[in-house]
N, C-alpha and C positions, 0 to 999 in steps of 0.2 A: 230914568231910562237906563239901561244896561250897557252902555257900548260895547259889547262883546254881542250882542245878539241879533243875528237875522234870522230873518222870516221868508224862506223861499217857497213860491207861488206852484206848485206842478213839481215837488219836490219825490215824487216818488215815481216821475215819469223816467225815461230811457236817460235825459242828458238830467235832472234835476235830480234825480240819487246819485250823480257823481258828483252834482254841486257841491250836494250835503257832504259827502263822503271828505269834499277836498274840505271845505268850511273846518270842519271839528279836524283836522291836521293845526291848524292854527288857533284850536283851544277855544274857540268861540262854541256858544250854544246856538243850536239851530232850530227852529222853529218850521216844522214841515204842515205846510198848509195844502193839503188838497182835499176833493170832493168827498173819499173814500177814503182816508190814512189805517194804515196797517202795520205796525210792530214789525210782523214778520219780514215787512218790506225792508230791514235795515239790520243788517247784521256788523256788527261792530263787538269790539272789547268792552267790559264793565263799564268803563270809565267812560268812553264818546258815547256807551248808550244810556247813560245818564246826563249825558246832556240833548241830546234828542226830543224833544217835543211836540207831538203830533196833534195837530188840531185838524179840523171841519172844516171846510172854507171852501166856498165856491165863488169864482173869480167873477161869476155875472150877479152875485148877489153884495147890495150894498152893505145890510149889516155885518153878515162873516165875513167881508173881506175888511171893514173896517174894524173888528177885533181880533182877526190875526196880526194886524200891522202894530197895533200898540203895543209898545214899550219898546219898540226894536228900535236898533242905531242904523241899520240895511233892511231892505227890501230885495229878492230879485224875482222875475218874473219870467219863471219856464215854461210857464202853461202851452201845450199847441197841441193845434189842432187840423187836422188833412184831409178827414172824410167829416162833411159834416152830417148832423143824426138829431132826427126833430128840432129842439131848440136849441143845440148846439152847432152855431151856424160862426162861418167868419166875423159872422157880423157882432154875434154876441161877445164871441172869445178874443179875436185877433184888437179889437177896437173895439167895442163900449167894453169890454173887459180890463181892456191895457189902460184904457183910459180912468178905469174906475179905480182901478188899484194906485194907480200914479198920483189920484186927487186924496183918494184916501192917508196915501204914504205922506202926501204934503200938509193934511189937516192933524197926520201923528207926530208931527216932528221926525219924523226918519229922517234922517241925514244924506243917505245914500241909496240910489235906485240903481239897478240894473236889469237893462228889457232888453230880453232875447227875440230876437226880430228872425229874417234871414238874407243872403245875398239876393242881389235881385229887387228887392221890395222896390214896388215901381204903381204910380198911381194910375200910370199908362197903359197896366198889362191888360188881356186879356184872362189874366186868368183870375177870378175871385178870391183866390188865395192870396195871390202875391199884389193883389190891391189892397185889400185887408190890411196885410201886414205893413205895407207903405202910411195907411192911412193911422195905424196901431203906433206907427213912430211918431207917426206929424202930434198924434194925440197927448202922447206921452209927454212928449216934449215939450207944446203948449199948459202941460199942467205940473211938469216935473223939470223946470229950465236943464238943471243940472244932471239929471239922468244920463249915464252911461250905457250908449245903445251897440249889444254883439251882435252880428249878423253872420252864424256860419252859413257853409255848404253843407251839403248834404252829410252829416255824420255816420260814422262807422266806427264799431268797437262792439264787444261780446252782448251779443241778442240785438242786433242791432235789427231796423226793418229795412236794411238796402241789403247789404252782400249777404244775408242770409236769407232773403226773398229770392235774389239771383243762386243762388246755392239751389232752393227748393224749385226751381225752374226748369235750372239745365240739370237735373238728376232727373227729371222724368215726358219735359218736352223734347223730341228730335228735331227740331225745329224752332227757334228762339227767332221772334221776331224781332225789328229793331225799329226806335222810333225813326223816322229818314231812314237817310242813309248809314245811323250810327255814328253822325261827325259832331253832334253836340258835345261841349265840354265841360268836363265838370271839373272839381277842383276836392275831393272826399277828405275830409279834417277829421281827425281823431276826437272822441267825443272827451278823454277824458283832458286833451289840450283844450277843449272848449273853457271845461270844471276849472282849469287851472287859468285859464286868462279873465274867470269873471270873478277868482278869490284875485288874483291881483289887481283886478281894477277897483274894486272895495276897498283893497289898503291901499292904492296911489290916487292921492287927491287930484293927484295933472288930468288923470282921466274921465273927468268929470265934465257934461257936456259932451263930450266925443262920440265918434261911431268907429267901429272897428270892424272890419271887414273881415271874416275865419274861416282862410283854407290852408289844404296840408300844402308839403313841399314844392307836388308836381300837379299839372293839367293831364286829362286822360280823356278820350271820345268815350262816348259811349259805348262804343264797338267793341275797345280795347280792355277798356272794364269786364266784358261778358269774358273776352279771352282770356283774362286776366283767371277771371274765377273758373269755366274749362280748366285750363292749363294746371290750376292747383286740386283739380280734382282728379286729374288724368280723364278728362271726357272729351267726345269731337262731335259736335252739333252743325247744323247747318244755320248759317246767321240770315236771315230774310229782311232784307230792308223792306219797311212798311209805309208808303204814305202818308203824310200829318193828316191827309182829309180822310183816310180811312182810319185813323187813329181816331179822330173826333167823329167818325160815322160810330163805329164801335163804342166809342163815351156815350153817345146818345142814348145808342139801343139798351145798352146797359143801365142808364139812369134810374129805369125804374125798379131794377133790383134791391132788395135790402142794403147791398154790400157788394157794389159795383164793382168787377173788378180795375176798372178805369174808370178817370170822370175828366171831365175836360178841362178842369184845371192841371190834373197831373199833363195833360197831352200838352198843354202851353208853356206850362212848367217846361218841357223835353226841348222846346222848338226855341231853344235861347242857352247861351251857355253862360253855367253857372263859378263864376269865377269872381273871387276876391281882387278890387280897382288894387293895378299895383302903386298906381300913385297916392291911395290912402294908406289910412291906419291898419297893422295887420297883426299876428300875435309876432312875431316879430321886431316890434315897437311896443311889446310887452315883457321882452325877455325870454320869449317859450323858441325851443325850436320847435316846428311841425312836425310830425312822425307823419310816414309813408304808408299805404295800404300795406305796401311787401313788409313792412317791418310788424305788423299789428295780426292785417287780416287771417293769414294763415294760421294762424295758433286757436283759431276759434270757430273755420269752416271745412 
């Protein structure tokens, strides 16, 4: 077995090319496993792209997932998913997936696991997603004792799908609806402090077993966010506070679109704030400062 080598699961997704990216900073070879893997997806120097290796792998299937995991000394697991599409459902991805990978990595000898989960995860919720992902941890950890589980908020960083969605909104709606009153909170973590607190919980063994909670600096309503992005575009919109039950009246009607533009997990998702427990683990008790939307966002919308 090579202990220099992980095999990251969703490795060419938004936060799992920054895994890769941090991974080979610390000279290890990485192993990008996803559905579709692409070369072009990974631009690097001679040398990190010759440690770069792109496999096949798809995380609801048993055999590819248990041949991207041998020989590796790490596992991590970035796959996610938010709108689901035939058989790509919570159910396959978030949990029989998280669980397949977890039993796989334990029948390869992997040493170390890390499943990206997110705040929230809650067996209680109403929303399928954030069931999912509660039930993805219980699973994991049932088949991976030791597994180190991150749960960010909502990330942000270049192409990201939050403030660059809010960008393409208020450029062309006069009128920006808000879910409520826009008092929900959220807590936006830098994606690439994400990359860097799942390469250090790899090399510290203390965090093994643990959950670690990832947000930035500061808390922000919802409200304040939208202002946030106006103000750095020099635009004045009207903000509409919207109802939760007209929010899930409009999830409904929309469900039978291809490509909803809401679904009522995102509305459930709104109706609760998303903040890192200050009395848990956070990157913080990893070494990382958080960076701030103001210090990030602007240089990218």
């Amino acid at each position: 077995m090579d202990s220099r080598r992980t095999v990251v699961f969703g490795g060419t997704g938004f936060l799992g090319r920054r895994i890769v990216a941090r991974l080979l900073e610390d000279a290890s070879e990485v192993r990008v496993a996803a559905r579709q893997p692409h070369r072009r997806d990974f631009v690097h120097n001679g040398e990190a792209a010759g440690r770069v290796m792109l496999v096949s792998a798809d995380i609801r299937d048993e055999a590819s997932t248990a041949l991207a995991v041998e020989n590796c000394y790490a596992a991590v697991n970035a796959v996610g998913l938010y709108v689901e599409r035939g058989d790509a459902t919570f159910q396959t991805v978030h949990v029989d997936g998280a669980e397949r990978l977890a039993k796989s990595a334990g029948r390869a000898g992997v040493s170390r696991l890390v499943h990206i989960s997110g705040i929230g995860a809650d067996l209680r919720s109403e929303s399928d997603y954030v069931r999912a992902r509660a039930d993805g941890e219980n699973r994991v950890r049932a088949a991976f004792p030791s597994a180190t589980i991150i749960r960010p908020s909502v990330m942000f960083g270049s192409r990201d799908s939050f403030f660059n969605t809010l960008d393409r909104i208020t450029r062309f709606a006069p009128i920006i609806p808000l879910f409520g009153s826009g008092a929900t909170r959220l807590q936006p973590v830098f994606v690439d402090d994400v990359a860097e607190a799942v390469a250090r919980a790899l090399q510290d063994a203390t965090t093994t077993g643990k959950t670690f909670e990832l947000g930035g600096p500061r808390a922000y309503t919802y409200r304040s966010i939208i202002e946030f992005v106006l103000k750095q575009k020099g635009r004045r919109r009207l903000l509409l506070p919207l109802p939760f039950r007209v929010w899930y009246a409009l999830a409904r009607l929309s469900s039978v679109l291809p490509q909803p533009p809401v679904t009522r997990g995102q509305v459930a998702l709104m109706e609760r704030d998303n903040m890192a427990d200050p009395t848990g683990l956070t990157l913080k008790d990893l070494g990382i400062r958080p960076r701030s939307i103001e210090e990030i966002v602007p240089a990218y919308i």
